[in-house]
C-alpha positions as CSV (number, residue, x, y, z in Angstrom):
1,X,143.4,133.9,69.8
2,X,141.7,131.7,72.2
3,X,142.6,127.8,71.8
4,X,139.6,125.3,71.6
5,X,139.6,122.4,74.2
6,X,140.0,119.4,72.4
7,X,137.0,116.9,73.0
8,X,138.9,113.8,72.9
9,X,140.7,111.9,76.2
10,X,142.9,109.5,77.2
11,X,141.2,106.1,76.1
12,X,138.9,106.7,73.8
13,X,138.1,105.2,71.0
14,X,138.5,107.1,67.6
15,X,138.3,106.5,63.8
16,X,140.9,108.0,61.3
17,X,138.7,110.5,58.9
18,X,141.7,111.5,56.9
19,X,145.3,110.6,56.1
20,X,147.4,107.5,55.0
21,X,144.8,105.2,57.7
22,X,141.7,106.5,57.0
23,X,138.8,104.6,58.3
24,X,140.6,102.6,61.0
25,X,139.8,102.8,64.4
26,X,141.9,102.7,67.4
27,X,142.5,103.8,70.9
28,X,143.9,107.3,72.1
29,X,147.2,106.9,73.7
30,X,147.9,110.6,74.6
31,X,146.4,114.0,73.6
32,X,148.2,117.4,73.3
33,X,145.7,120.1,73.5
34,X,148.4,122.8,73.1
35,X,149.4,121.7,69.4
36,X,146.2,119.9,69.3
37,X,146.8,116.6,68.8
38,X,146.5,113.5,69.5
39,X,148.3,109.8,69.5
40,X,146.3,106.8,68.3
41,X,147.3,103.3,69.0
42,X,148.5,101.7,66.1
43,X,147.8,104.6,63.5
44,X,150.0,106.7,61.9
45,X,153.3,104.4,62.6
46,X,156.7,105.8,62.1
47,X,159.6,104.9,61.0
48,X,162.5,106.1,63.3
49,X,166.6,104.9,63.2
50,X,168.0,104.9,66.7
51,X,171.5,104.4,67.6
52,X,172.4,101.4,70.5
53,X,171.7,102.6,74.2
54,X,170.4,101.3,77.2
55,X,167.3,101.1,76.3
56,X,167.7,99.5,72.7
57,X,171.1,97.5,73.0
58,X,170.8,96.4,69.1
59,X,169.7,99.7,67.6
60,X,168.1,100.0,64.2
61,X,164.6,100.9,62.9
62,X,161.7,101.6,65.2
63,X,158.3,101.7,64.4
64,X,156.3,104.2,66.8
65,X,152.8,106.0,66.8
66,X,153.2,109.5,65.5
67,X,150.9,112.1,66.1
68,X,148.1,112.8,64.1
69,X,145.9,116.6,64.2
70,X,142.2,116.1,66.4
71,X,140.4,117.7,63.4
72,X,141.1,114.3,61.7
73,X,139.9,112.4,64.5
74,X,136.2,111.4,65.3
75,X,134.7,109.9,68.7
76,X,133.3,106.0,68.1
77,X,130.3,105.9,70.5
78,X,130.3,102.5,72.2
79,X,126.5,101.6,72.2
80,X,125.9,102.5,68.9
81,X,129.8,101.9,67.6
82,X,129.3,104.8,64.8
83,X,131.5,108.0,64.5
84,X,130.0,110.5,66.3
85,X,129.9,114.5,67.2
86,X,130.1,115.1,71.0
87,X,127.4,116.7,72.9
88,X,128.2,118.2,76.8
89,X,124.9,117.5,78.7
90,X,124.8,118.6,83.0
91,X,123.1,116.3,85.3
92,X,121.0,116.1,88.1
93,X,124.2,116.3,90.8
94,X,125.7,119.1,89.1
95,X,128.2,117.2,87.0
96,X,128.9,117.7,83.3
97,X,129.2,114.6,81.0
98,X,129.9,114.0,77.0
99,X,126.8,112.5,74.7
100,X,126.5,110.8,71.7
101,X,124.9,113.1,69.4
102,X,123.4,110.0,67.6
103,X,121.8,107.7,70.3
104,X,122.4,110.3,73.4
105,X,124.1,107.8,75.4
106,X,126.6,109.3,78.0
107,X,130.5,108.9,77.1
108,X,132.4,107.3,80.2
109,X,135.7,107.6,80.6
C-alpha cells in the first residue's frame, strides 16, 4: 500500500484537533512521514526519568515534546490565522506551491 505524503513541514504552524491539547496551536519541530507524524513545540509534553550522564549531570524527570499522528494536526494559514485544508496550486515559472483553501493565499516556508 502506497503511503500518503504528509502536507505538513518543518515550521509551520498547526493547531491540535484532537488529544489531551486540543485547540492549541504551535510550531512543527520535526515531521516523520514514514510513521506519519509529527512533533509540535510545546504540545504533547512527556514525562521521561533519565539517569545522570554528560549531558544531564543531575538526572531526574524530563519533560520533552512527544509525537503526535498528522491526522490530528491542521495547517493555521497566516493571513487569515484559521485552520485550514491545503491546496497545491503550479505557477507561472513552473514551480508548485501550497494554498490556503480559505483565502487562497500561498503558504511560504
Amino acid at each position: 500500500m502506497r503511503k500518503k505524503h504528509p502536507s505538513l513541514k518543518k515550521n509551520d504552524k498547526v493547531i491540535v484537533l484532537a488529544g489531551k491539547d486540543i485547540w492549541k496551536i504551535g510550531s512543527v519541530i520535526m515531521v516523520d512521514s514514514e510513521k506519519g507524524r509529527a512533533t509540535v513545540e510545546k504540545i504533547n509534553i512527556a514525562k521521561r526519568h533519565s539517569k545522570p550522564g554528560p549531558n544531564n549531570a543531575q538526572g531526574g524527570i524530563i519533560e520533552k515534546e512527544a509525537s503526535i499522528h498528522i491526522s490530528n494536526l491542521q495547517l493555521v494559514c497566516g493571513r487569515c490565522a484559521e485552520p485550514t485544508r491545503i491546496g497545491k496550486k503550479v505557477l507561472e515559472d513552473g514551480s508548485r506551491t501550497r494554498v490556503c483553501k480559505k483565502c487562497g493565499e500561498a503558504l511560504n516556508v
